[in-house]
N, C-alpha and C positions, 0 to 999 in steps of 0.2 A: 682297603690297603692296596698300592700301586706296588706291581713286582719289582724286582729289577731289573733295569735292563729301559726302561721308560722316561722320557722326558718330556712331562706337561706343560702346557702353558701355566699361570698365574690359579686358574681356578679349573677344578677337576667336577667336567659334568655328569662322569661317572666311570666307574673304573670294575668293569666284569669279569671276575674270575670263576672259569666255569665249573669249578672243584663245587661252587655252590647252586649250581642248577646252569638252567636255558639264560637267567639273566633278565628276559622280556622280549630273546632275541625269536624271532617266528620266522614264517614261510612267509615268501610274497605272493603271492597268487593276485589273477588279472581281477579287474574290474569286474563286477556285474549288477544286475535288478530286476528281483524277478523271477529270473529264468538263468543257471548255467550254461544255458546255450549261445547265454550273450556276452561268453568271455572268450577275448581274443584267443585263434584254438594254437598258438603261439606261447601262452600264457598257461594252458589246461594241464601241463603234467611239471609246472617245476618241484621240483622236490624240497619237502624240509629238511631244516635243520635238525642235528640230535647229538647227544651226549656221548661220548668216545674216549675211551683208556687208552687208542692205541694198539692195541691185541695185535701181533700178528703172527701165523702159524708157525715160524719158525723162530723168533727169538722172544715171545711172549709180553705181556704185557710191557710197554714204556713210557705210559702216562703221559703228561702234556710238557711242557718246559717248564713250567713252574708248579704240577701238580700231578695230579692223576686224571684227571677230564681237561680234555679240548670241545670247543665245537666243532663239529664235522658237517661238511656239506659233503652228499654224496647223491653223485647223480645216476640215471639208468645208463645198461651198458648199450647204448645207442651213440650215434653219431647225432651231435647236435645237442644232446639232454642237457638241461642245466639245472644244477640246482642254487641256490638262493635263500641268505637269511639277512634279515633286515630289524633293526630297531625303532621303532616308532617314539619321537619324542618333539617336543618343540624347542625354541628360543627363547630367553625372556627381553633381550637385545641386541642389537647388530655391534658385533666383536668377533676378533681371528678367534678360529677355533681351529683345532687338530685331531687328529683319527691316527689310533698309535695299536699296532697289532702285531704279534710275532705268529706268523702264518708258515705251514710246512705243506708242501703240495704233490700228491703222488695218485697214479692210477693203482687201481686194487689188483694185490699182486694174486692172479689170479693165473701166471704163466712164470715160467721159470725164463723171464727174459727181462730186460733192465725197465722198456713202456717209458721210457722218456719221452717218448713222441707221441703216446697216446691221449695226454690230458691238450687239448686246443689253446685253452686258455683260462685266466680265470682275474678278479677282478673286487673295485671298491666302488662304490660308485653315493652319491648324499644327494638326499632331496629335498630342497629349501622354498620355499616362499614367505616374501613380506608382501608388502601392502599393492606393491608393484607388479612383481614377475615370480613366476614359477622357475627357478632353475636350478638344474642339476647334472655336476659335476660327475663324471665317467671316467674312470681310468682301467684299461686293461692290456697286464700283460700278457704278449701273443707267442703263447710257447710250441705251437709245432699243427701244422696244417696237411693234410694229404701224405703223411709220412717226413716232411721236409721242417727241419727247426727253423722257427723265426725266431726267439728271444727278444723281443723288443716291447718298450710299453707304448701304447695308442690312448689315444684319448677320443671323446666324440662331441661334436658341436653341436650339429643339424639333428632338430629333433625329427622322430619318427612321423609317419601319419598316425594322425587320432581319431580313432572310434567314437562317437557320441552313444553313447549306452540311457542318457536321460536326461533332462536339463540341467542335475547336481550331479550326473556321473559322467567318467570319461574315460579313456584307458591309452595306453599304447603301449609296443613291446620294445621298450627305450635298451635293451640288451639282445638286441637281435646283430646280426653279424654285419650291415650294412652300415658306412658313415663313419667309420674308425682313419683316424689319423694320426700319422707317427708324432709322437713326442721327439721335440728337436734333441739329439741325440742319445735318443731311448732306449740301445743296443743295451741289453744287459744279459748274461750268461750266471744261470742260478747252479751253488751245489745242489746237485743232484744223487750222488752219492752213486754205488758198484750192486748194488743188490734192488730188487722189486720190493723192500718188504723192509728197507732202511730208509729214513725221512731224515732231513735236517730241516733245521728252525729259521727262518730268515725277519729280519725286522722292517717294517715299512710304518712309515710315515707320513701324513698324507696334511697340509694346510690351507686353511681357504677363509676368505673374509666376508661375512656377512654385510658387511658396510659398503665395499665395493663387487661383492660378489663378483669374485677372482680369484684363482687361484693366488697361496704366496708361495707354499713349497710341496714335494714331489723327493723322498726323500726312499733309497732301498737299500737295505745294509750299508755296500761301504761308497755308493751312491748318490750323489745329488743332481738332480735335473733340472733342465732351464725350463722354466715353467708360465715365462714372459709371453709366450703364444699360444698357450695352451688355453681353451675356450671350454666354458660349458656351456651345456645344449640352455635355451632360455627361451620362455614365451609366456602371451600374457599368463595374468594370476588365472588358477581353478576356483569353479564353488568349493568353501567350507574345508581348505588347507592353510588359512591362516596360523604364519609363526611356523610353519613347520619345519624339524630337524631329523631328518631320518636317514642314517646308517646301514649301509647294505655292502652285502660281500656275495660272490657268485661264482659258480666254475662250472666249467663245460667240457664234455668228452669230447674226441676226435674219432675213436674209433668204438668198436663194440668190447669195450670194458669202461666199468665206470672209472670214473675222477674222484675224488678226495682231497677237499678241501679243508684241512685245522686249521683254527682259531685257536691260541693261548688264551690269553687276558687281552679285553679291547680297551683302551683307553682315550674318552673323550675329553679332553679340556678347552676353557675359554681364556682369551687373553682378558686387559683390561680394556672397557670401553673409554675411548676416548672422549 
């Protein structure tokens, strides 16, 4: 069942509402073989995902927008932490697909002060391969650095350096802070509401073409973005990711309280093949 509030393409590749568990939706943690010791140490504390009502100590449970369970990404209260969840799945054919979420984002109100500025930023990011090229699309918005609001979304092209971990393994830490680029007029200014421990709901919509692997739209509540220059990171194909469709959300602290990232319901759909 699609909430309200959602608009699919032609065919629905799956639609998660988390009132009924995780979904399939897990943790990303780095590459390895072997040995733990051979994950990038970049990679070694991001945090899972988990099931969240919402609770908060002064106005009690408020459940998710369309239920009682969001996902929750929540990271250490470190500078830098990120936490990270991601759906593993594939393709059956090169078709526009879309990524349809109502996301609420706040640091853990753990201070009688507003921490608007403590979450850094947080983010969608899909990772495809056909026959050709590994690539994968990055978008995040950059809500507040060293105290100072940026509000804008960035996008990222230049892939990382990569770790060779074995002939079938590989790794890199494609969410690391380096290589972001503004999206051409990407200024966006989110409700964020008067209290630490009040959330609002915002919509994003994200579209991309398996055919021309490009982006086609870049869409945030009452927002639409030009998304003509906007690049994903691309390079050759890996061993043994054939077909792949995989869905990832992430958020990062700024200072020493955690981030808090909800998920509602995520909604993937495909267009038709031409």
């Amino acid at each position: 069942m699609i909430p309200a509030g959602y608009e699919p393409l032609d065919r629905v590749v799956y639609a998660d509402d988390f009132d009924r568990g995780a979904q399939g939706w897990t943790l990303l943690t780095g590459n390895y073989e072997r040995s733990l010791d051979s994950l990038i140490a970049e990679q070694r504390d991001f945090r899972p995902p988990m099931l969240s009502s919402l609770t908060m100590w002064d106005t009690g449970t408020a459940g998710s927008l369309h239920g009682t369970y969001a996902l929750k990404l929540a990271t250490r209260p470190h500078p830098g932490s990120i936490s990270v969840a991601l759906k593993r799945t594939t393709f059956r054919r090169p078709c526009p697909i879309q990524v349809e979420a109502y996301f609420a984002v706040k640091p853990e109100a753990t201070d009688l002060v507003l921490g608007d500025r403590d979450v850094r930023a947080f983010g969608i990011f899909l990772d495809l391969q056909d026959g050709r090229e590994r690539v994968m699309p990055h978008l995040r918005y950059h809500n507040a650095e060293a105290g100072e609001r940026r509000h804008r979304w960035l996008f990222k092209k230049d892939r990382p350096p990569v770790k060779t971990i074995s002939g079938e393994t590989r790794s890199h830490f494609h969410l690391g802070p380096d290589g972001w680029l503004d999206v051409p007029g990407g200024e966006q200014d989110l409700c964020y509401n008067e209290l630490p421990t009040k959330q609002n709901w915002h919509y994003l919509n994200v579209g991309f073409d398996l055919r021309s692997m490009t982006y086609t739209h870049l869409h945030c509540n009452n927002r639409t973005f030009e998304v003509t220059d906007v690049s994903p990171m691309r390079m050759p194909a890996w061993p043994n990711l054939d077909q792949m469709l995989n869905v990832g959300f992430w958020v990062e602290t700024d200072t020493a309280v955690r981030a808090f990232l909800y998920l509602d319901s995520v909604v993937v759909s495909a267009g038709t093949p031409s």
